[in-house]
C-alpha positions as CSV (number, residue, x, y, z in Angstrom):
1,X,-23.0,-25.7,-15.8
2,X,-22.3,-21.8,-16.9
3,X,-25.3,-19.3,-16.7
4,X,-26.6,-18.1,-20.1
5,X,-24.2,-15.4,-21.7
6,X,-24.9,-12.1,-22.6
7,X,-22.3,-10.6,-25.9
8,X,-22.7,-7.2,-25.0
9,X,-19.1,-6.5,-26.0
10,X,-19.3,-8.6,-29.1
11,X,-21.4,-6.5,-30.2
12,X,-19.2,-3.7,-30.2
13,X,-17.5,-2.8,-33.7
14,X,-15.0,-5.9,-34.3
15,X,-12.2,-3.3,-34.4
16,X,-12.5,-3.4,-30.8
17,X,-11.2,-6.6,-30.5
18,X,-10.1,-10.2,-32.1
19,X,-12.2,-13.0,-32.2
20,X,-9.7,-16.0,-30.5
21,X,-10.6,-19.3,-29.5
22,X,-8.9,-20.5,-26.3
23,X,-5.7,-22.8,-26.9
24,X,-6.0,-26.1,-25.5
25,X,-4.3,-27.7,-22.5
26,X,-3.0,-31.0,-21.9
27,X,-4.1,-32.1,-18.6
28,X,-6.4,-29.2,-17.0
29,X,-6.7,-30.3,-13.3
30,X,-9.3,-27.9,-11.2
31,X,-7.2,-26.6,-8.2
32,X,-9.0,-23.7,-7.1
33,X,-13.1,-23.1,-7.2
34,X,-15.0,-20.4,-5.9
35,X,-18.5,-22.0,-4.7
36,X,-20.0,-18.7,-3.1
37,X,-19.3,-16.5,-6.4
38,X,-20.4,-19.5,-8.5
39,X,-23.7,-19.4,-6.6
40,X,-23.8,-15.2,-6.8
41,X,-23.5,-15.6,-10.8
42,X,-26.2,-18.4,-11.3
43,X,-23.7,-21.4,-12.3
44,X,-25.7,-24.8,-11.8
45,X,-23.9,-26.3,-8.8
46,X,-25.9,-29.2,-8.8
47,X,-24.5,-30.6,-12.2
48,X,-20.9,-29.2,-10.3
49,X,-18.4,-31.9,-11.7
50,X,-14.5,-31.6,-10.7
51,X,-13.2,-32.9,-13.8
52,X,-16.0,-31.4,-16.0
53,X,-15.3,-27.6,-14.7
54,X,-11.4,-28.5,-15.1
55,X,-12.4,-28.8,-18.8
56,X,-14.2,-25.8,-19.0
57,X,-12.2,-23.7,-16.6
58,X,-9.5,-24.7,-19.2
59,X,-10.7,-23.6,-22.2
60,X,-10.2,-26.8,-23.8
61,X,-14.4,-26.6,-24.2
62,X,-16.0,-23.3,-25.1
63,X,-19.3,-22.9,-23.1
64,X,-22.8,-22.8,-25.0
65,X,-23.5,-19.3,-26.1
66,X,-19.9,-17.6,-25.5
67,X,-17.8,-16.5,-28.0
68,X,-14.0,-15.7,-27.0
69,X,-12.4,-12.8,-28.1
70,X,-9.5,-10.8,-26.8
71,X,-9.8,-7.3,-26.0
72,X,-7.9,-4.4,-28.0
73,X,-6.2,-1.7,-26.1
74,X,-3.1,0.3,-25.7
75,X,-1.8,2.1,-22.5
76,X,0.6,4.7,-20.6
77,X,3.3,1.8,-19.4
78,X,5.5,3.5,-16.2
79,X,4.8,7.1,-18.3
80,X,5.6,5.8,-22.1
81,X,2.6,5.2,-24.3
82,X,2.7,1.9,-26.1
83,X,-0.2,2.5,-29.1
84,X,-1.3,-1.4,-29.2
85,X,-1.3,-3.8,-26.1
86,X,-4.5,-6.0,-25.9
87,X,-5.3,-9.1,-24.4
88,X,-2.1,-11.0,-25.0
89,X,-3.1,-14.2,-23.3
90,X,-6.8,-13.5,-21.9
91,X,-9.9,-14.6,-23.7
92,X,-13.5,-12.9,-22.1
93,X,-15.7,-15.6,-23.1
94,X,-18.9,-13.2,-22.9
95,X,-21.2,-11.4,-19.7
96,X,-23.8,-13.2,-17.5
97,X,-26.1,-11.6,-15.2
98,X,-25.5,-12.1,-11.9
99,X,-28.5,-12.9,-9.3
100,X,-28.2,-9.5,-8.3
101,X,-29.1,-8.0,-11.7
102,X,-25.8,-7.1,-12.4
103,X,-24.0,-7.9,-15.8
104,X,-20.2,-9.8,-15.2
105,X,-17.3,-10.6,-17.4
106,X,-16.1,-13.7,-17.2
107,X,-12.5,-14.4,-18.5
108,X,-10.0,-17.1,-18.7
109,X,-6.2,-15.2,-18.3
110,X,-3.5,-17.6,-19.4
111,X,-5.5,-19.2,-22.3
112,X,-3.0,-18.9,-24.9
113,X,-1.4,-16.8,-27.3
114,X,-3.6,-13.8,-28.9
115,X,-3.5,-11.7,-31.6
116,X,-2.3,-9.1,-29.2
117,X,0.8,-11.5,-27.3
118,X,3.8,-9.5,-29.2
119,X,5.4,-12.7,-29.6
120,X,4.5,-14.3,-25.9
121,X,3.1,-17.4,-25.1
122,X,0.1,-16.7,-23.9
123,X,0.3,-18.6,-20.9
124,X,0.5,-18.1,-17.2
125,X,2.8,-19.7,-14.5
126,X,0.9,-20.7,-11.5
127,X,2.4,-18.4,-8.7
128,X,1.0,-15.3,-10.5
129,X,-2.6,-17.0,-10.8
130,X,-2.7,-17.9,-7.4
131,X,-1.1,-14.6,-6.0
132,X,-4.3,-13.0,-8.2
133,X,-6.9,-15.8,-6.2
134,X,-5.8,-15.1,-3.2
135,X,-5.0,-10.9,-3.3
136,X,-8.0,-10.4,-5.3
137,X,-10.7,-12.2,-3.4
138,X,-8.9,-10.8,-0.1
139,X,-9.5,-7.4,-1.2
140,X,-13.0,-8.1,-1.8
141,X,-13.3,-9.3,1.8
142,X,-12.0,-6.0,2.9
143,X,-14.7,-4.2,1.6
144,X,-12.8,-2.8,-2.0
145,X,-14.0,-3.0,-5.5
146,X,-12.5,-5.6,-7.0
147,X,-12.6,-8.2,-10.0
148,X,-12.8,-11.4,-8.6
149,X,-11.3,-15.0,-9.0
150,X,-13.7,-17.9,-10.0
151,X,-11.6,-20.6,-10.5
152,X,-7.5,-21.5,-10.5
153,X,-6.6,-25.1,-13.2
154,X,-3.6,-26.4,-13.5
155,X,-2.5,-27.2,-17.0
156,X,-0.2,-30.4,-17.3
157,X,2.0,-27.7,-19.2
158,X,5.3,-25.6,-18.3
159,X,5.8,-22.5,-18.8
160,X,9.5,-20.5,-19.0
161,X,9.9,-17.3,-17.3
162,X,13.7,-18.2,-16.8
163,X,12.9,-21.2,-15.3
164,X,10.5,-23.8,-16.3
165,X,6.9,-23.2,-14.1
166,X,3.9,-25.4,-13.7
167,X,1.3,-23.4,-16.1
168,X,-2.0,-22.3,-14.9
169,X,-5.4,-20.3,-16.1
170,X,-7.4,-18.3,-14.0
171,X,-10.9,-17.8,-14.4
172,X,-11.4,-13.7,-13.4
173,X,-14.7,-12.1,-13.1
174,X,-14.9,-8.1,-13.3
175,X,-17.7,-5.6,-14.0
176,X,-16.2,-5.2,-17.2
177,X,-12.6,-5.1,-18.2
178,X,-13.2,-1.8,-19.6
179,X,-10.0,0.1,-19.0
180,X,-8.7,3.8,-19.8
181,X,-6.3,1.9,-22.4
182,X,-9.7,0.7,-24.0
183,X,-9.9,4.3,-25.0
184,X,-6.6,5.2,-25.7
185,X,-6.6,2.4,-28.4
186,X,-9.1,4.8,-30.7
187,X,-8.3,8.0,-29.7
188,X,-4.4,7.6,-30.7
189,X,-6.1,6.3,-33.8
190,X,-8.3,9.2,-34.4
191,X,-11.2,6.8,-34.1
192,X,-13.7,9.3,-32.7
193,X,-16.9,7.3,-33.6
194,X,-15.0,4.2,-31.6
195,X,-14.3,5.9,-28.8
196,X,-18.4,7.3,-28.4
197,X,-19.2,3.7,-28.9
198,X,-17.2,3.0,-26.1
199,X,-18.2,5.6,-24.1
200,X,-21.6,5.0,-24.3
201,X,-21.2,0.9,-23.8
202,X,-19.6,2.5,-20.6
203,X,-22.5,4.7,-19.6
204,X,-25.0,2.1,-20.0
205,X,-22.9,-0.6,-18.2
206,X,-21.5,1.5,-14.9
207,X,-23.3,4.7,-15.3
208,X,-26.7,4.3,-16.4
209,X,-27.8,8.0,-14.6
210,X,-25.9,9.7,-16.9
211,X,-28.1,7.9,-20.0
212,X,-31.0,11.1,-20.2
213,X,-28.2,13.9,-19.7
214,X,-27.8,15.6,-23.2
215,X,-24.5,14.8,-25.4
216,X,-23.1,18.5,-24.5
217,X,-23.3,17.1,-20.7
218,X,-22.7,13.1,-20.8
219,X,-19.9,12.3,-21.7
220,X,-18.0,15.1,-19.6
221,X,-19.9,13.4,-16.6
222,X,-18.6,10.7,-17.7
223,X,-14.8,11.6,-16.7
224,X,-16.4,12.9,-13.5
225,X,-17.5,9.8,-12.6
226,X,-14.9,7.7,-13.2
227,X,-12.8,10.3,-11.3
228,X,-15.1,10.1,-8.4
229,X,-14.4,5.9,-8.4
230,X,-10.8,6.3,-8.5
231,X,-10.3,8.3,-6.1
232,X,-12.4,6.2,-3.8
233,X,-10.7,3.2,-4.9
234,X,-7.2,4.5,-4.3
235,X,-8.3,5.9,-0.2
236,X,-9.5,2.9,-0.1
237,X,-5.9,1.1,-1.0
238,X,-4.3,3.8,0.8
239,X,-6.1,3.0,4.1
240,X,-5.0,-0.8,4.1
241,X,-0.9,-0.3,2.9
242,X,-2.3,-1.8,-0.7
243,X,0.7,-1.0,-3.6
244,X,-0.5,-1.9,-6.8
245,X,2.7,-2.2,-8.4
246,X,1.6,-1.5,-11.9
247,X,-0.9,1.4,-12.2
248,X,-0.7,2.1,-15.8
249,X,-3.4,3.0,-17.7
250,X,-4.3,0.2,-19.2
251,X,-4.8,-1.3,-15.7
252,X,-7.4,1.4,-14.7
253,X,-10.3,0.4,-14.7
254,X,-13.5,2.2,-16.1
255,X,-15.7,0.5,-13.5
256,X,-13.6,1.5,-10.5
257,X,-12.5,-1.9,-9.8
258,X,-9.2,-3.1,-8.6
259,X,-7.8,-5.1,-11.7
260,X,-4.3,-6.9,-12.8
261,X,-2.9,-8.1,-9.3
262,X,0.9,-8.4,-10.7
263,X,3.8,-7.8,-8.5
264,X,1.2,-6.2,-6.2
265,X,2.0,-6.2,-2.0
266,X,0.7,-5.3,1.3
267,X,3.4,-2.8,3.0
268,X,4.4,-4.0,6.6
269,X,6.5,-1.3,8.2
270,X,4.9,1.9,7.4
271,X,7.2,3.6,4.7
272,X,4.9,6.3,1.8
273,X,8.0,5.7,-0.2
274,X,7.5,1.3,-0.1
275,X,8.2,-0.1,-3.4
276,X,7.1,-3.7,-3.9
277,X,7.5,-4.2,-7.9
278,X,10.8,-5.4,-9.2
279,X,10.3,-3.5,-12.6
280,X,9.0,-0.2,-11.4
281,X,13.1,1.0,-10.8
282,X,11.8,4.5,-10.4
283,X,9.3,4.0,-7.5
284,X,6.6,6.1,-10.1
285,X,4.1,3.4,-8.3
286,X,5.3,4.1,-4.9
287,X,2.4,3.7,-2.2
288,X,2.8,7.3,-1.5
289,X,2.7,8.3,-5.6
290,X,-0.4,6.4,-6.2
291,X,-3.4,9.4,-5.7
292,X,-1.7,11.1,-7.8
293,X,-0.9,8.4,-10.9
294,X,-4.6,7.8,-10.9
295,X,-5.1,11.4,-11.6
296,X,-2.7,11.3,-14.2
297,X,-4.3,8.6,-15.4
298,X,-7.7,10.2,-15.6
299,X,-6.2,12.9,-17.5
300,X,-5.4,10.5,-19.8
301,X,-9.2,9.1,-20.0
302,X,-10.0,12.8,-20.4
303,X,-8.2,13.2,-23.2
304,X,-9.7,10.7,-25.3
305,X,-13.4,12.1,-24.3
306,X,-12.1,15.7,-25.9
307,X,-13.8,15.7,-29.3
308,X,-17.0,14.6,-27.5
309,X,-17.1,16.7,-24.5
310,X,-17.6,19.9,-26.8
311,X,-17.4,21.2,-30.0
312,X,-14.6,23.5,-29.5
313,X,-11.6,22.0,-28.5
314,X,-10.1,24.6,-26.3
315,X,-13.6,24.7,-24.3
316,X,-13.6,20.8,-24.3
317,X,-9.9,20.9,-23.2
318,X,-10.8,23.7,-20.2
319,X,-14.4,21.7,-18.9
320,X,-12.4,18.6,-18.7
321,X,-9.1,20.1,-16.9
322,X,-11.9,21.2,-14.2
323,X,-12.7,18.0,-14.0
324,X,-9.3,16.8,-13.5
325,X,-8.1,19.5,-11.0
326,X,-10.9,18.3,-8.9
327,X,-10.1,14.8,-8.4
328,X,-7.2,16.1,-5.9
329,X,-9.7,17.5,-3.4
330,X,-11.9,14.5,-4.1
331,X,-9.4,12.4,-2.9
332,X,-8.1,13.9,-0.4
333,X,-11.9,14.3,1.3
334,X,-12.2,10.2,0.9
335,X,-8.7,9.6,1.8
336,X,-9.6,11.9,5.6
337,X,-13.4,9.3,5.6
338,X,-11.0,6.0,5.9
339,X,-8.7,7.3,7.8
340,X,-11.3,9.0,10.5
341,X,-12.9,5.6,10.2
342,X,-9.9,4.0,11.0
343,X,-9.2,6.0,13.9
344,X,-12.6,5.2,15.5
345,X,-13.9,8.2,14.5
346,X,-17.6,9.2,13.3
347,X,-17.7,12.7,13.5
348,X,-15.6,15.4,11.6
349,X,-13.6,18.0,13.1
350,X,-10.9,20.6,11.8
351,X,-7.6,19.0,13.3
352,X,-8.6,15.6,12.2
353,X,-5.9,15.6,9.0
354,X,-3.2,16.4,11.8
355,X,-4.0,14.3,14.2
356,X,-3.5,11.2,11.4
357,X,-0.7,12.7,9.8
358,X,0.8,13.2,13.2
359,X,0.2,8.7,14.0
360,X,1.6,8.3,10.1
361,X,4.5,10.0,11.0
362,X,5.4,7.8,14.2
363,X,4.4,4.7,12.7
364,X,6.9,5.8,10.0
365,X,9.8,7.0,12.5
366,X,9.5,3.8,14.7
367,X,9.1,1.5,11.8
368,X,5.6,0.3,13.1
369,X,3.7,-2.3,11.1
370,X,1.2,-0.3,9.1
371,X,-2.0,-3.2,9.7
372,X,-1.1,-4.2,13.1
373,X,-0.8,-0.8,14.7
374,X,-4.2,-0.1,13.8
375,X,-5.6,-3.2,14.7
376,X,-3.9,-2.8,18.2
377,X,-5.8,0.7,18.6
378,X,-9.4,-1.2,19.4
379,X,-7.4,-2.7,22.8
380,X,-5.9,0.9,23.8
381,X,-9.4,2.5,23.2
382,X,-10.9,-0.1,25.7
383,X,-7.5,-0.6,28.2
384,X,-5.0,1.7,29.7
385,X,-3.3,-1.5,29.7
386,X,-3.3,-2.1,26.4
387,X,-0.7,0.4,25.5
388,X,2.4,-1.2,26.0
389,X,2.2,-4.0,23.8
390,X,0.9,-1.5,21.3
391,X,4.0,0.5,22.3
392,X,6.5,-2.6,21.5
393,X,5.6,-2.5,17.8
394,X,7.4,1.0,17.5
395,X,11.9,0.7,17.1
396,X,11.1,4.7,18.6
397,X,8.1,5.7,20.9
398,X,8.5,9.1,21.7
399,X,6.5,10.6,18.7
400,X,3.3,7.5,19.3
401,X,3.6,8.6,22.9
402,X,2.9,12.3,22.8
403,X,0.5,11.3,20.4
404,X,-1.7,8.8,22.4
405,X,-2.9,11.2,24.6
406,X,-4.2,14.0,21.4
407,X,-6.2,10.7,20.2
408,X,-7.8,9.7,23.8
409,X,-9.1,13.3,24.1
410,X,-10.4,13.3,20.7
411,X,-12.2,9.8,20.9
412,X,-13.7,11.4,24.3
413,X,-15.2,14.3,22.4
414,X,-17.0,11.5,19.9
415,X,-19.7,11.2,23.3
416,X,-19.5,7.3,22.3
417,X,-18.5,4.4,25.0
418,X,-14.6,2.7,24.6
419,X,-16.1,-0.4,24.0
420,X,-18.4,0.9,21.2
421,X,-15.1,2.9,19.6
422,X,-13.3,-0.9,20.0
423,X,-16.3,-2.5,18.0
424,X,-15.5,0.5,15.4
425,X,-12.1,0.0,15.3
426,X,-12.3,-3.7,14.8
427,X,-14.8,-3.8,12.1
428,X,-12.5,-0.9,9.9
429,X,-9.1,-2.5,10.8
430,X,-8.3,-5.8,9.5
431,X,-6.4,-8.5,11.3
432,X,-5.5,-10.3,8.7
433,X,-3.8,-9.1,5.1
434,X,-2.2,-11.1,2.5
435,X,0.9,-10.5,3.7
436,X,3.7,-10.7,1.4
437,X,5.6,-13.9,2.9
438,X,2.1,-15.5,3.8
439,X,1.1,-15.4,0.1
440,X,4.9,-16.6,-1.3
441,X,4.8,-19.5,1.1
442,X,1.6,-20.8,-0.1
443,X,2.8,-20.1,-3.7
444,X,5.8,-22.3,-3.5
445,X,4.1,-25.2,-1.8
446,X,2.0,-25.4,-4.9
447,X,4.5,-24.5,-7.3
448,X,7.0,-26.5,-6.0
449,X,5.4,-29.6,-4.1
450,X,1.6,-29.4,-5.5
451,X,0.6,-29.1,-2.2
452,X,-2.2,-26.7,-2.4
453,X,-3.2,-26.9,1.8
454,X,-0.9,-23.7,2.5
455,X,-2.9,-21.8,-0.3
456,X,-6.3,-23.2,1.1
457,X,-5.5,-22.3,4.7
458,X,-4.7,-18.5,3.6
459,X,-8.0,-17.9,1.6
460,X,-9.7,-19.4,4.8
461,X,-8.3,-17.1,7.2
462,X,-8.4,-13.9,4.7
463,X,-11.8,-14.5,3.7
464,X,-12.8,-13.2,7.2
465,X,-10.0,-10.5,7.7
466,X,-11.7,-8.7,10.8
467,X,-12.3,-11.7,13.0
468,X,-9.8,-13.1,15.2
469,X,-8.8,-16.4,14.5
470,X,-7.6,-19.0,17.6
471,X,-5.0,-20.4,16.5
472,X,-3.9,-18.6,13.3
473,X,-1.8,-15.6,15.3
474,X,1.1,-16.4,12.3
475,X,-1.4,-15.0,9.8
476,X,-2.0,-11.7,11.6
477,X,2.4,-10.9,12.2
478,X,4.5,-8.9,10.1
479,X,7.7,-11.0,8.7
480,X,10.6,-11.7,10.8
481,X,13.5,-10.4,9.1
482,X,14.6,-13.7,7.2
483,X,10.5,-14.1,6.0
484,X,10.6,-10.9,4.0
485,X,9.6,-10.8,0.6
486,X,10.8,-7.4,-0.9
487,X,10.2,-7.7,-4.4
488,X,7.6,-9.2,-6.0
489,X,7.1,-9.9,-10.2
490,X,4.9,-9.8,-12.9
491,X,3.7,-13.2,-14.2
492,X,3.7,-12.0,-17.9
């Protein structure tokens, strides 16, 4: 049933990582299968079997031509560097190439206890792999880079994080699980020759372009690259209320790809200071903080680069602070694209950054609903009409009022039809999120009652996020007060 695997990463040096055969289950049960990505990565739906893929979705049967091994790396966790993480209970069973061309991890998370667990189980409860289906293939019907979920099995097993949880494994594709902690594992180890081995299994893998520059110029273009993902990534959060929750540096990713959906959230109410995580006391993940942890993190990357970027450290360290200073006008220039975009606008002019800074700012006095305000703009660019029912989403109107009339003149200077700005508006700004009580709802069904239709429904309706669905107006409303989910957990 699998495609033929490619070991690119296996055949890294093995200090890179720990050969680990996945852990058995006692009664894998397939409850989640992704038919459209199996297709995109060549798997032999034909020969698709229920109970077969269970098995192998499992780990209780290795695949022809893999060979498991967990992942080495340490990380920056909330600021405090921890020298040796790793895969503590995820096992990438080797790279296929896509239909596309492409080359694709493919991982089982939750497939028992690693080298690198620290004394865990190695196991994952099934709210935490579902929350990562669902969030993680929703993002990648909004258009952001993200790994992906191929399949969700139950295993027969409990697991105890406090209480006793049905256990699950999640089968998560990525364009490699590559992450700045990757190189922070051989750098704090003064592993120099590991670390250009990395960097150049990077550079082919993501970056092939930067394959002819010479030494004194590659890997320096490296960290530009990377930086130039990030911040793209991050606008790209930004501009749909996405809080990761946990961005520490072993959960950036070298590819530019979304990764480790843990206590992760959609805000409702539009707040920059919105915490979601129930670990991250000191809001250092807050949406508003997260441009800026990504840069920190990318200093981080650049650091490990330093003995390769030049000769002499102090030139090395002042090339690659250039570099880093950079990424804030980066961002800040693909932050002002999405949020144009979601504006309905196409064209660029000076007072742009004020005139969203100015609908931020009463969406954030009046306690408006981040996704539905935009959403609501395509019906006040086409109706007059329109406007109070946009209005009653705001506790306080006076700031949204003054402003509608700064946007109208603006849209009229794009020379475009309302109804064309509508179309704009509706294919930029979603109906549908995984909103925080929409997700916990269809987690406990399953958790609780195995009744897997609530999760079903919800990756129907967010698999096609800018289409409005008869019927399914639930999907598309904040929480009522006694729906709210304010913190959310990590399933580790």
């Amino acid at each position: 049933m699998f495609p033929e695997f490619t070991l690119r990463y296996a055949r890294l040096p093995e200090r890179c990582y720990a050969r680990f055969e996945p852990v058995p289950v006692a009664s894998p049960r397939l409850v989640a299968f992704n038919r459209p990505l199996a297709e995109e990565l060549g798997f032999d739906l034909a020969a698709f079997d229920a109970e077969e893929a269970a098995v192998w979705f499992a780990g209780n049967v290795v695949p022809r031509g893999a060979e498991p091994l967990a992942q080495a790396y340490a990380g920056h966790q909330f600021g405090g560097f921890v020298p040796s993480l790793g895969d503590g209970r995820a096992v990438l069973l080797g790279e296929v190439t896509d239909r596309e061309g492409r080359l694709r991890d493919i991982q089982l998370k939750g497939a028992g206890a690693t080298p690198f667990s620290r004394g865990g189980d190695g196991r994952a409860p099934l709210g935490p792999v579902l929350r990562e289906y669902l969030v993680s293939e929703g993002m990648r019907a909004l258009g952001i880079p993200t790994t992906r979920s191929l399949a969700a099995v139950t295993t027969g097993e409990r697991v105890y994080r406090g209480l006793p949880e049905p256990g699950a494994i999640l089968t998560r594709v990525a364009a490699s699980h590559l992450r700045v902690g990757t190189f922070q594992y051989f750098a704090a180890r003064g592993d120099v020759e590991a670390v250009r081995e990395l960097a150049d299994h990077a550079i082919q893998r993501h970056y092939p372009e930067l394959q002819e520059r010479p030494a004194s110029e590659r890997y320096l273009a490296l960290v530009e690259a990377v930086a130039a993902r990030q911040a793209a990534l991050v606008a790209q959060w930004m501009g749909v209320g996405f809080i990761h929750g946990v961005m520490n540096t072993d959960n950036t990713a070298i590819s530019g790809e979304t990764i480790d959906y843990g206590p992760c959230a959609f805000m409702e109410a539009y707040d920059p200071r919105t915490v979601f995580s129930s670990i991250d006391e000191g809001g250092r993940y807050a949406y508003r903080n997260q441009p800026w942890i990504a840069q920190w993190n990318l200093a981080r990357f650049a650091e490990t680069l330093i003995p390769l970027i030049d000769d002499d450290q102090q030139r090395a360290i002042e090339r690659a602070t250039a570099v880093i200073e950079a990424y804030e006008a980066r961002y800040e220039a693909e932050w002002l694209a999405v949020m144009r975009a979601k504006l309905g606008l196409a064209t660029a002019e000076e007072g742009d950054q004020a005139l969203v800074e100015a609908l931020l700012e009463a969406m954030h006095t009046g306690r408006a609903d981040f996704t539905r305000t935009f959403r609501q703009l395509a019906d006040v660019a086409e109706s007059e009409a329109a406007e109070p029912p946009f209005l009653e989403g705001f506790r306080a109107t006076e700031a949204v009022t003054e402003w509608l009339p700064r946007w109208r003149a603006r849209l009229a200077r794009e020379g475009v039809a309302m109804a064309d700005i509508a179309a704009r508006l509706r294919a930029v700004n979603p109906c549908y999120i995984p909103r925080n009580h929409k997700v916990q709802e269809a987690l406990s069904a399953a958790a609780d009652h195995d009744d897997f239709g609530p999760f079903e429904t919800l990756r129907e309706v967010l698999a096609n996020p800018f289409t409005e669905q008869p019927g399914r107006e639930a999907y598309a409303r904040p929480a009522a007060p006694e729906e709210r989910v304010l913190r959310t957990f990590c399933g580790t």
